[in-house]
BALUM-833820 format. One record per residue (C-alpha): residue number from 1; residue in one letter; chain; y, x, z. Coordinates in pm, 1 decimal. Example, Ala and Ser with C-alpha at 12.3 -4.5 7.8 and 13.67 -1.06 7.14 Angstrom:
<sites>
SITE  num  residuo  cadena        c2        c1        c3
SITE    1        A       A    -450.0    1230.0     780.0
SITE    2        S       A    -106.0    1367.0     714.0
</sites>
This chain:
<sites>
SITE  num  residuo  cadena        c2        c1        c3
SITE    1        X       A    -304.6    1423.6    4126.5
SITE    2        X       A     -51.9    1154.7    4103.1
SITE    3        X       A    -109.3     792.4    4224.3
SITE    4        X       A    -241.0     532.6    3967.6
SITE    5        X       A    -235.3     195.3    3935.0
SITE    6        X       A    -499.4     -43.1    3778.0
SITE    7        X       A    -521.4    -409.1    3647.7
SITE    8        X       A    -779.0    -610.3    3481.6
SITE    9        X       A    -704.9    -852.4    3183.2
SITE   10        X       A    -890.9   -1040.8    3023.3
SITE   11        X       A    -908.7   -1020.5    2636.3
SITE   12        X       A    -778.0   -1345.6    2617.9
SITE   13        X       A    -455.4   -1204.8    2785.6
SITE   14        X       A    -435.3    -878.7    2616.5
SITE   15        X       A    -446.8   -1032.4    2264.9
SITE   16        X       A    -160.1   -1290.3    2354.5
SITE   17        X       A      81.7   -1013.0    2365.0
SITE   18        X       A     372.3    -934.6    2652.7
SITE   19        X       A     699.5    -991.5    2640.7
SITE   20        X       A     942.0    -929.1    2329.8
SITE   21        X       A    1039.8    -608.4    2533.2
SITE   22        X       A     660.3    -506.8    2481.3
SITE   23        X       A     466.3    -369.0    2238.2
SITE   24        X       A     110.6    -262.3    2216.9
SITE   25        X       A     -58.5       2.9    1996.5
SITE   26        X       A    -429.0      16.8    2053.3
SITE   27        X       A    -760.3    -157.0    1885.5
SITE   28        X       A    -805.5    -481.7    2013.1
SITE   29        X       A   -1073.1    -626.6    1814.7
SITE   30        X       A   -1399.2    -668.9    2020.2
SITE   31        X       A   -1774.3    -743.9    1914.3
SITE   32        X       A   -2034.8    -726.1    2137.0
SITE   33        X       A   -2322.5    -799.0    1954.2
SITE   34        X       A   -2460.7    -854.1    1559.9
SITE   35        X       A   -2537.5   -1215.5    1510.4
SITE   36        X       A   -2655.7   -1378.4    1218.7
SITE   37        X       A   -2688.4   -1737.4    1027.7
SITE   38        X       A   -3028.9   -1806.8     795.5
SITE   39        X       A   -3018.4   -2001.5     490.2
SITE   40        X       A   -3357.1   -2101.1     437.9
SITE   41        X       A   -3265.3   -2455.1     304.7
SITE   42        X       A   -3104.3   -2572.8     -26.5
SITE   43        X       A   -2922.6   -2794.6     263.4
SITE   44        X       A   -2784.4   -2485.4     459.2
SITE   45        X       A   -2420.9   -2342.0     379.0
SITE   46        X       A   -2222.0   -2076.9     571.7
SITE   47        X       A   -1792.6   -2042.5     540.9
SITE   48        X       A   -1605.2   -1759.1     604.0
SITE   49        X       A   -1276.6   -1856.2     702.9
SITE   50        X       A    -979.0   -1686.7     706.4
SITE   51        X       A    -573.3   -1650.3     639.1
SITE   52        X       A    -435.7   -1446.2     326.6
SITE   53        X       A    -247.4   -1119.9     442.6
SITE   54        X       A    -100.0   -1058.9     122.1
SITE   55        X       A     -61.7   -1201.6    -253.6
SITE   56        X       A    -317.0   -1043.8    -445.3
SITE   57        X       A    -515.3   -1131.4    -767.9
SITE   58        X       A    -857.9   -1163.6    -694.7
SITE   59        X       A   -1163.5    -938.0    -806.0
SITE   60        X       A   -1448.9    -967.9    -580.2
SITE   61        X       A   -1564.9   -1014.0    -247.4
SITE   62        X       A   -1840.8    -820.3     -21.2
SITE   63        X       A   -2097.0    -987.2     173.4
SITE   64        X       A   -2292.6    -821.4     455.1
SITE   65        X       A   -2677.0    -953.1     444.8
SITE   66        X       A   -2876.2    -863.4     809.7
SITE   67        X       A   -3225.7    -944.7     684.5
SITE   68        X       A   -3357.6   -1054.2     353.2
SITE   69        X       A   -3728.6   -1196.8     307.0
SITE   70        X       A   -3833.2   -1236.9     -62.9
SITE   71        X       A   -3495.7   -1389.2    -110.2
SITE   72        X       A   -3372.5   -1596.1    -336.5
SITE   73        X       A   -3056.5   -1604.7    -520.0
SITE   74        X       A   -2734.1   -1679.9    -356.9
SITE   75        X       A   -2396.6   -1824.5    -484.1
SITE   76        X       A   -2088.2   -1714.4    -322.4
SITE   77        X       A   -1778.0   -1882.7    -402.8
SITE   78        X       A   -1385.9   -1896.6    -275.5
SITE   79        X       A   -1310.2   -2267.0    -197.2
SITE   80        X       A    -936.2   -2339.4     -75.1
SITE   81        X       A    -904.0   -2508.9     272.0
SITE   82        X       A    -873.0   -2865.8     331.9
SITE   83        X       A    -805.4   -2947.2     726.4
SITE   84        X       A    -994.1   -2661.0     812.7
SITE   85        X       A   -1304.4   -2726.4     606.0
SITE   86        X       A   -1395.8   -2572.2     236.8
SITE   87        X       A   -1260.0   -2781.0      -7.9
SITE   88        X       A   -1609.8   -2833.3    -189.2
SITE   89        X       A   -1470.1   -2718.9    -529.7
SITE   90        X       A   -1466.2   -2326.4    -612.8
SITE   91        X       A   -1177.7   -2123.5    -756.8
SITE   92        X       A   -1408.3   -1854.1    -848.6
SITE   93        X       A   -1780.0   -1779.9    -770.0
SITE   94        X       A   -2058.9   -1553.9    -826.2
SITE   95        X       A   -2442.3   -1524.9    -793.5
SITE   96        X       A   -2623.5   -1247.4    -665.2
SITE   97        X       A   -2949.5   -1158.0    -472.8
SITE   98        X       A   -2892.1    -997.9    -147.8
SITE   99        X       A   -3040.4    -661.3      52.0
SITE  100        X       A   -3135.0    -647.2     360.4
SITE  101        X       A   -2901.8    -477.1     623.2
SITE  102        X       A   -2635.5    -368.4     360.1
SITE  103        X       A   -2313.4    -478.0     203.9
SITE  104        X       A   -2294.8    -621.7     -95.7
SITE  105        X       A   -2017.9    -640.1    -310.2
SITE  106        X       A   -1983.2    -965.4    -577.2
SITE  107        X       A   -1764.3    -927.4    -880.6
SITE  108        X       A   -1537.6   -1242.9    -903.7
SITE  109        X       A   -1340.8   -1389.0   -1159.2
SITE  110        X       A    -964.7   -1315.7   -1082.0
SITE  111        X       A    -792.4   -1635.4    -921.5
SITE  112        X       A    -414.4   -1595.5    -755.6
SITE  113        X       A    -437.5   -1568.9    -324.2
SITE  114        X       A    -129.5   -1654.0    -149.8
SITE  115        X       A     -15.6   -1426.5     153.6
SITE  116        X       A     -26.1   -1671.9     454.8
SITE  117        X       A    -254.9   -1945.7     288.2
SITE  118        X       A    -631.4   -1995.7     427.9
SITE  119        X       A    -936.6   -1994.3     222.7
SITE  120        X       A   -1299.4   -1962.1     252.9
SITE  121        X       A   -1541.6   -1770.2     112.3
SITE  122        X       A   -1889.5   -1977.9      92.9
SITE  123        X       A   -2253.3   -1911.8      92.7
SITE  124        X       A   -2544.9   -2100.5     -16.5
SITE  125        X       A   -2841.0   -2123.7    -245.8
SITE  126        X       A   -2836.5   -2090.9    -617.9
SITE  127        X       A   -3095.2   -2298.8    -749.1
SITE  128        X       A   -3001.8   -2258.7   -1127.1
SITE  129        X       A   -2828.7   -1949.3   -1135.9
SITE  130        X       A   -2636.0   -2111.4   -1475.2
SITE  131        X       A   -2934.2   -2258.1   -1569.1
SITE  132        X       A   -3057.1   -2626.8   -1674.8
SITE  133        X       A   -3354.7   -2613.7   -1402.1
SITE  134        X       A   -3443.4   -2455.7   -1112.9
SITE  135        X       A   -3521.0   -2079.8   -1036.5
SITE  136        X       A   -3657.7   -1894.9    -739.6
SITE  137        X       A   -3787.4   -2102.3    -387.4
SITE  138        X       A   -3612.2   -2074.3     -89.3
SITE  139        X       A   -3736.4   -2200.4     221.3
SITE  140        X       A   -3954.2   -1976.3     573.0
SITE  141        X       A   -4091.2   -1732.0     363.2
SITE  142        X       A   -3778.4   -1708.3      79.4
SITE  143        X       A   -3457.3   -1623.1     214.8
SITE  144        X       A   -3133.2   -1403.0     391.2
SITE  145        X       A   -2904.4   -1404.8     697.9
SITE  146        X       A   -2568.7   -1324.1     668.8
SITE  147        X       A   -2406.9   -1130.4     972.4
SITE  148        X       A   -2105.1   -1255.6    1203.9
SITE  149        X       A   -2068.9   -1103.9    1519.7
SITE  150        X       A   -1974.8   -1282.8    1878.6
SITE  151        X       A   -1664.8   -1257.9    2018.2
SITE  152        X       A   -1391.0   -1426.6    1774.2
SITE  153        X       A   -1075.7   -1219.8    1795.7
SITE  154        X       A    -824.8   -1427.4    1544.8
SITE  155        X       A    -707.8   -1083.9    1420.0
SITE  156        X       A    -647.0    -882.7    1127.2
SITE  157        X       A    -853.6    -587.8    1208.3
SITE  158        X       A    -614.5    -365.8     998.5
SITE  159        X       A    -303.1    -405.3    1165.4
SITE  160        X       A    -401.2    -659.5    1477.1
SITE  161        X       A    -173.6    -910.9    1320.2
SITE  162        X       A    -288.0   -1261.3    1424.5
SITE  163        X       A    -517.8   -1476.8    1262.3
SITE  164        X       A    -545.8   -1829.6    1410.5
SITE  165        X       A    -760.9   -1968.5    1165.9
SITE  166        X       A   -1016.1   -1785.6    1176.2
SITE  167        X       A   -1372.8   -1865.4    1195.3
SITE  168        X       A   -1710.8   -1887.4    1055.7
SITE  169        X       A   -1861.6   -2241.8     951.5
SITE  170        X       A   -2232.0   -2362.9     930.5
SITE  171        X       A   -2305.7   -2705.6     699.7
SITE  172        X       A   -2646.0   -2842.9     874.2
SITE  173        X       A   -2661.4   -3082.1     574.6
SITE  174        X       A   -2449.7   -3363.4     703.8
SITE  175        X       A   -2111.6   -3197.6     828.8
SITE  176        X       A   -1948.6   -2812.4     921.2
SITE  177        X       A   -1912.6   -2739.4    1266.8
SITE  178        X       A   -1715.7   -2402.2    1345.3
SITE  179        X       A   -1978.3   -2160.1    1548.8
SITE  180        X       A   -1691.5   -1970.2    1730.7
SITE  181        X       A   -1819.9   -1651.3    1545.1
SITE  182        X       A   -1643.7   -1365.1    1376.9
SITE  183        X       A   -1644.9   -1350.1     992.7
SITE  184        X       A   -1760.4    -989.7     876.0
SITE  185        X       A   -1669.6   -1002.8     519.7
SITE  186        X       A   -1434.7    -853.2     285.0
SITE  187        X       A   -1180.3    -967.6     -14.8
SITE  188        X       A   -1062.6    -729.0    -283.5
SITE  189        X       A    -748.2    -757.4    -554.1
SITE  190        X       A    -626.5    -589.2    -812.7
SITE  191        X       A    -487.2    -252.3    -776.3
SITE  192        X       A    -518.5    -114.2    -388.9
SITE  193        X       A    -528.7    -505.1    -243.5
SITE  194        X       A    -817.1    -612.7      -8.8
SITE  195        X       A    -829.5    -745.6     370.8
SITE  196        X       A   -1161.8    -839.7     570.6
SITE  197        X       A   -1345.4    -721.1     872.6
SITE  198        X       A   -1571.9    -402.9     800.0
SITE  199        X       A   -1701.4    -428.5    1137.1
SITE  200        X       A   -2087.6    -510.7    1136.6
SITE  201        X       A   -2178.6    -258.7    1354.6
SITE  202        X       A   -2083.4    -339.9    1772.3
SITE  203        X       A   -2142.4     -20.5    1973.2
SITE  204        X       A   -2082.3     155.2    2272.1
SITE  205        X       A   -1948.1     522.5    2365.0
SITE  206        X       A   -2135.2     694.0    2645.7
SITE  207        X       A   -1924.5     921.6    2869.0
SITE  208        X       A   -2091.0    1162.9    3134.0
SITE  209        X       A   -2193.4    1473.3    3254.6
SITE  210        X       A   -2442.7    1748.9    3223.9
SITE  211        X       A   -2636.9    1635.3    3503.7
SITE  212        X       A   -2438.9    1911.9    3688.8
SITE  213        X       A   -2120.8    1889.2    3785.6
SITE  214        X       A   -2037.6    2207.5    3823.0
SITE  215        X       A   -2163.3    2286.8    3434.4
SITE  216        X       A   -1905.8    2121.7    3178.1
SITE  217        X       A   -1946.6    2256.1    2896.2
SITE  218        X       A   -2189.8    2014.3    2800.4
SITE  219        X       A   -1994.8    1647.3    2894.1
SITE  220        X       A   -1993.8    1424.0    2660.6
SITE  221        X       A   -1617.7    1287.2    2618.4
SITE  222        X       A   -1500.3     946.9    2424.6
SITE  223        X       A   -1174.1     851.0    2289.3
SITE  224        X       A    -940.9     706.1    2010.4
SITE  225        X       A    -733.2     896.5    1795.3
SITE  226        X       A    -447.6     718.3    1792.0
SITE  227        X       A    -128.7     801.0    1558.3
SITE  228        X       A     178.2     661.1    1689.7
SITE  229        X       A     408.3     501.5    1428.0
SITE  230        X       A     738.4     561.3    1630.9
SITE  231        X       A     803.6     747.9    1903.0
SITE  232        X       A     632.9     558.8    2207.6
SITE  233        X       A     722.5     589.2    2554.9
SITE  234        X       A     397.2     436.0    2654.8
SITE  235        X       A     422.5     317.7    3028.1
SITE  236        X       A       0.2     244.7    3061.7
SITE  237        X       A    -295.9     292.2    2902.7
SITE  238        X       A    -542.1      -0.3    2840.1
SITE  239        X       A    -935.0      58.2    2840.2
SITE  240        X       A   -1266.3    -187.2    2721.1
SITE  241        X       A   -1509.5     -30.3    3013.4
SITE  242        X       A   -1748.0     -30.5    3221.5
SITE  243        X       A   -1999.7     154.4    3416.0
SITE  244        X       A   -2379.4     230.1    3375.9
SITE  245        X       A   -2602.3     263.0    3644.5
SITE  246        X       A   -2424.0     451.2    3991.5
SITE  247        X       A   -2232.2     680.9    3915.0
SITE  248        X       A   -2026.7     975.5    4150.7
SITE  249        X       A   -1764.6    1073.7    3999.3
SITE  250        X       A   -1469.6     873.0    3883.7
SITE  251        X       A   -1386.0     868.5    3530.1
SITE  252        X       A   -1069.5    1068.9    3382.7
SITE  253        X       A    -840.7    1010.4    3146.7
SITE  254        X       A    -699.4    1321.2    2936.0
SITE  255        X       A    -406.9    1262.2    2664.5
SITE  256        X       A    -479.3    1543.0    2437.2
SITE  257        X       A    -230.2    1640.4    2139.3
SITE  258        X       A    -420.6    1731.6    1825.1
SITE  259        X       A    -239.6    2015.2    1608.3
SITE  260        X       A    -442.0    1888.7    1257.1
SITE  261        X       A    -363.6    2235.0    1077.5
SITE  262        X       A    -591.5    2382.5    1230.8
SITE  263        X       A    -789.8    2043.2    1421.6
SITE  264        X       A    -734.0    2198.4    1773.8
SITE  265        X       A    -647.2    1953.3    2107.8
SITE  266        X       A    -387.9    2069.5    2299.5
SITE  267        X       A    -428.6    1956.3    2675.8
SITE  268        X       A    -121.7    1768.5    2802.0
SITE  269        X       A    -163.2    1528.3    3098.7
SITE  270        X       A    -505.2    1435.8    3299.8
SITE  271        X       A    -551.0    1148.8    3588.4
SITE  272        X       A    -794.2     927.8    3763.9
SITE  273        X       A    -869.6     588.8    3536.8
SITE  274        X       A   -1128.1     493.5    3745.0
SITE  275        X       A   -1301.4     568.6    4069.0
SITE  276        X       A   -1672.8     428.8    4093.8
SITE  277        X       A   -1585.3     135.9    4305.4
SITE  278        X       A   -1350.9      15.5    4085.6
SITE  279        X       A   -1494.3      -2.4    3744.1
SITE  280        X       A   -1651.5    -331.9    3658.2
SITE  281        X       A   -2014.7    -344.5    3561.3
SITE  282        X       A   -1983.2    -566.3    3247.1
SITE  283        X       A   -1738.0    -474.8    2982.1
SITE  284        X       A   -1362.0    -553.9    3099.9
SITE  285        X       A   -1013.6    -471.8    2965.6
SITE  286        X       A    -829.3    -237.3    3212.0
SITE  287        X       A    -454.0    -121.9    3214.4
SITE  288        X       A    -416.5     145.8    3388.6
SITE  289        X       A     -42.1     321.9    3475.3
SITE  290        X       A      71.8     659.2    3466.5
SITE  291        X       A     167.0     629.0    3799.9
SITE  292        X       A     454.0     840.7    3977.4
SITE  293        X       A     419.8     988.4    3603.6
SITE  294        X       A     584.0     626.9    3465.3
SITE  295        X       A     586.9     704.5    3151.6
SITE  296        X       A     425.5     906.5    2857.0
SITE  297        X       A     605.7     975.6    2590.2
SITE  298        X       A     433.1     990.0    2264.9
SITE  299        X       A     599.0    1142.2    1947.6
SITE  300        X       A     490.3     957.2    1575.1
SITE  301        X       A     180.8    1191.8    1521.9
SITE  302        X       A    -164.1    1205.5    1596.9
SITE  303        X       A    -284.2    1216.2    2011.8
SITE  304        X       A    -605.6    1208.5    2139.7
SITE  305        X       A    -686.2    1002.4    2491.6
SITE  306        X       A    -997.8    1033.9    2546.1
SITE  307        X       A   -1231.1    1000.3    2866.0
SITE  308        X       A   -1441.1    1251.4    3122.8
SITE  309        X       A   -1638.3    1226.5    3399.4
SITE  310        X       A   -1850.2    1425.9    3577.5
SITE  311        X       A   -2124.7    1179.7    3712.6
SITE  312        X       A   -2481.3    1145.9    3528.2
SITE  313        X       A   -2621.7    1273.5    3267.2
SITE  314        X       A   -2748.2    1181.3    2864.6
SITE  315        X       A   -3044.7     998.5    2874.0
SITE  316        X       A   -3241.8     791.2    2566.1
SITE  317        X       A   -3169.7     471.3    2705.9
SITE  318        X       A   -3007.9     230.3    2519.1
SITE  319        X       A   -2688.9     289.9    2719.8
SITE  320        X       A   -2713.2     707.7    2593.2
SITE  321        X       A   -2673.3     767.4    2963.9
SITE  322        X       A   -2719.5     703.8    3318.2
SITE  323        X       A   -2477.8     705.1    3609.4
SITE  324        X       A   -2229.4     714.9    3369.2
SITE  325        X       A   -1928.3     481.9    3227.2
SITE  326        X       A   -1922.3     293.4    2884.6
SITE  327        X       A   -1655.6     276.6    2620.7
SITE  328        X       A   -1689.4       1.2    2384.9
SITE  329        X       A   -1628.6      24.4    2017.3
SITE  330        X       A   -1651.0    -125.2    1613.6
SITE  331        X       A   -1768.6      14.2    1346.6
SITE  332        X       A   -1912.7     -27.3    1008.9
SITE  333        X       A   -2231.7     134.8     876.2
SITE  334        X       A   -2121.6     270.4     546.4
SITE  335        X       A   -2177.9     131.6     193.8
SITE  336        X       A   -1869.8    -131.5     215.9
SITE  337        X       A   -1568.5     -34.9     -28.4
SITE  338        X       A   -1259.6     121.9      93.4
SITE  339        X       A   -1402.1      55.8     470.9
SITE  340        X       A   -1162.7     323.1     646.2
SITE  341        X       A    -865.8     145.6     526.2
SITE  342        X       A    -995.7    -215.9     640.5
SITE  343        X       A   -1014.9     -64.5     979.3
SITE  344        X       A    -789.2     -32.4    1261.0
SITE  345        X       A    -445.2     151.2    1163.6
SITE  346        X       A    -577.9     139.8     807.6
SITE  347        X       A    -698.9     508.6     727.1
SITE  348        X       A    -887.2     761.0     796.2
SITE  349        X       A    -550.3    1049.9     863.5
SITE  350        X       A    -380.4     763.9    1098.6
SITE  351        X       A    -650.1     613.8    1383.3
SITE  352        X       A   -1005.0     695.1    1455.4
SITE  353        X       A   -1265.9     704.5    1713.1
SITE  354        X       A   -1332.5    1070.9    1810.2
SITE  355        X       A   -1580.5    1207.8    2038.1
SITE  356        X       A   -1690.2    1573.0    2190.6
SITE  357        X       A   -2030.0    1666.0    2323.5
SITE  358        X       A   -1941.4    2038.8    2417.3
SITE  359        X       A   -1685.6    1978.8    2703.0
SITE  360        X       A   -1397.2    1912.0    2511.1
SITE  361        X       A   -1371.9    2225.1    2355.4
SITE  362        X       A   -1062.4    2207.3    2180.5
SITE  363        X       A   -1159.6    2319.4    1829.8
SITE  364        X       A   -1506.6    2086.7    1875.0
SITE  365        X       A   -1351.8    1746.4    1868.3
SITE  366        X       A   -1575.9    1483.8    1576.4
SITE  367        X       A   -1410.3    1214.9    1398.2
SITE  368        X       A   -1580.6     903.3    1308.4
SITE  369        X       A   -1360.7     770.2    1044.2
SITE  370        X       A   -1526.2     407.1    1021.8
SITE  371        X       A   -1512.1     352.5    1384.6
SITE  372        X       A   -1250.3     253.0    1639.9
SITE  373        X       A   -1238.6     261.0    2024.1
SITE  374        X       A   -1092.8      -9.4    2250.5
SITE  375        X       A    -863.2     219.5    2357.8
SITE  376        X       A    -457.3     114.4    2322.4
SITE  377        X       A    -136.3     177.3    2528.1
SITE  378        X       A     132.3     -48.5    2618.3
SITE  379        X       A     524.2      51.0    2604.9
SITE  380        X       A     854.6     -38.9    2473.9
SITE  381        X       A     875.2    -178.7    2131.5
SITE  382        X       A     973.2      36.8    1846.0
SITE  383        X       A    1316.3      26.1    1752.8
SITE  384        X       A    1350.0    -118.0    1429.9
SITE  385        X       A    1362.6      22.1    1109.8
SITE  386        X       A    1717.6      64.1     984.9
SITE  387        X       A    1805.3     182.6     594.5
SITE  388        X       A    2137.4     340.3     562.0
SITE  389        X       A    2310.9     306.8     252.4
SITE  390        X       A    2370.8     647.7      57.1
SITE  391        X       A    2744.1     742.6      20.5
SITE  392        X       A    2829.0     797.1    -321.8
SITE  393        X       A    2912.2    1179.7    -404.3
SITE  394        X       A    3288.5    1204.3    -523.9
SITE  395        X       A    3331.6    1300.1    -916.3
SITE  396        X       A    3491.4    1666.9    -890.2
SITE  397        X       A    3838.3    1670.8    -982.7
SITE  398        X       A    3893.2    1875.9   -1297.8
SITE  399        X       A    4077.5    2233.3   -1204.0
SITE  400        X       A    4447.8    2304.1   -1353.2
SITE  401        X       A    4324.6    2606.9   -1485.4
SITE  402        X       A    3969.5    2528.9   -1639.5
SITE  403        X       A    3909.8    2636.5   -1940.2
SITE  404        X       A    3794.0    2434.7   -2218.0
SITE  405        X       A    3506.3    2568.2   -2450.8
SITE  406        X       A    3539.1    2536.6   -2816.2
SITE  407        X       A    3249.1    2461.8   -3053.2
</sites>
């Protein structure tokens, strides 16, 4: 087994990039944990904040409520930015009553969004619902939370393309104040236009054994699928792990290639990623080289690298193991829109979290299409695209001796 070397970032690092020599291809975007913000007060307001990928018309927006008690009606509404605050007046906005722990989407009349400029999309009561007096109470027994989750990333989710502004705001009745919390939310236009982050759902990926070592046909494996957009001569692999319990064995990485005609995995390269002593017991971002390997070269298709170990065993803990290590991932629940193609890589025939619970038996592999890994690798940058010009085909020159044809 070849030698291996390992270093631990921080996210902060990892998401600042490397040098223009550099480029990464991985999931990035990290949530721990499912938090929420209650509007139980006519005084209470919530803003999702966030920059315009792309020019699109507008035509509604989807809101994910965590828990809903006898609620009343809310209004969302798109409000341009002013110094990083909602303007206070609404381009377009809707009212609806929300369900507990489920997306809703909010038809909204079409305004213009401009690639690059930041909006807000902002929740609070509806007292009138387009009425001349009040309608429905709101207050500790008559209201809904609206989920963000906890580690702000400042990224695109799609693509990982930077997103410095951002945010999720709370109005206490006096002033907004930016909570440092991730905006799960989503923005459609017309025709196949939308952006957002479909990931309300934090998770974890449990990797072990069978309890036996010696018995693998029972493992349970994690991974990414990841699908290459050039040819990548990857020179590490980078990892969001860490380690449950005590466990043995050190955890393996395997760089499978996946022949989809028939979905089989095709073993090509396997190493140590991790020995016990190593792996950090709270969630870290490892980059880990090939080694005297230096390099893996990865053609513009679809690979699996995935993780093994033979320590511990499944258990019902929360964890889903014991002794074992943990992968952390994103996902969303279902019932959101176009979801697969708001996550990372943007589809669900490009990048995907996949898992096996037989071994890795090579025709067994599952795809969760929804869900993404923090798996990624780090290598040269792609060259970039180039579009040669088509040479003209030359008019054939008539023959001496053609004949001509007569009506």
């Amino acid at each position: 087994m070849p030698p291996f070397k390992i270093f631990f970032i921080t996210a902060a690092l990892l998401l600042a990039g490397f040098t223009p020599a550099q480029a990464d291809f991985g999931n990035w975007f990290v949530a721990n944990q499912r938090l929420s913000t209650t509007l139980d007060s006519a005084d209470k307001k919530i803003s999702y904040r966030f920059t315009c990928q792309e020019d699109m018309n507008l035509s509604a927006a989807a809101i994910y409520c965590s828990e809903a008690k006898n609620p009343p009606a809310y209004r969302v509404s798109l409000q341009d930015d002013e110094k990083g605050l909602p303007s206070g007046t609404p381009l377009s906005s809707s009212s609806y009553v929300p369900l507990a722990q489920s997306w809703s989407t909010i038809p909204l009349e079409s305004r213009p969004l401009m690639q690059g400029k930041v909006y807000h999309l902002v929740l609070e009561h509806d007292a009138y619902r387009g009425g001349e007096h009040s309608v429905g109470l709101i207050g500790k027994f008559n209201y809904a939370s609206f989920l963000s989750t906890d580690f702000l990333n400042h990224l695109h989710p799609n693509d990982g393309s930077s997103d410095p502004n951002s945010n999720v705001l709370f109005w206490d009745g006096r002033q907004w104040k930016e909570t440092n919390q991730e905006p799960v939310y989503a923005v459609y236009g017309d025709g196949s236009r939308f952006q957002g982050n479909p990931y309300d759902l934090p998770g974890t990926r449990p990797i072990c054994g069978s309890g036996d070592p010696s018995q693998k046909s029972t493992q349970i494996l994690q991974g990414e699928s990841l699908h290459f957009h050039c040819g990548f001569a990857a020179t590490s692999l980078v990892l969001r792990v860490r380690k449950q319990g005590n466990p043995k064995a050190p955890l393996n990485y395997l760089i499978l290639k996946h022949n989809f005609h028939v979905h089989q995995t095709i073993p090509i390269y396997q190493a140590v990623a991790l020995t016990p002593s190593q792996a950090p017991a709270n969630f870290q971002w490892v980059t880990i080289g090939f080694g005297d390997k230096g390099k893996s070269n990865f053609s513009p298709e679809c690979w699996f690298l995935v993780l093994q170990t033979d320590s511990g065993k499944a258990s019902k803990n929360s964890a889903g193991c014991e002794d074992c290590y943990l992968l952390s991932d994103v996902s969303n629940s279902g019932g959101l829109a176009n979801a697969s193609n708001l996550t990372f890589d943007g589809g669900a025939h490009l990048s995907r979290a996949v898992l096996s619970t037989d071994g890795g038996d090579p025709y067994h592999w599952i795809d969760q299409f929804e869900c993404d890994a923090n798996v990624g690798a780090i290598g040269p940058a792609c060259p970039p695209a180039t579009s040669a010009e088509p040479q003209p085909l030359p008019t054939p020159a008539p023959l001496s001796d053609e004949g001509i044809l007569q009506p």
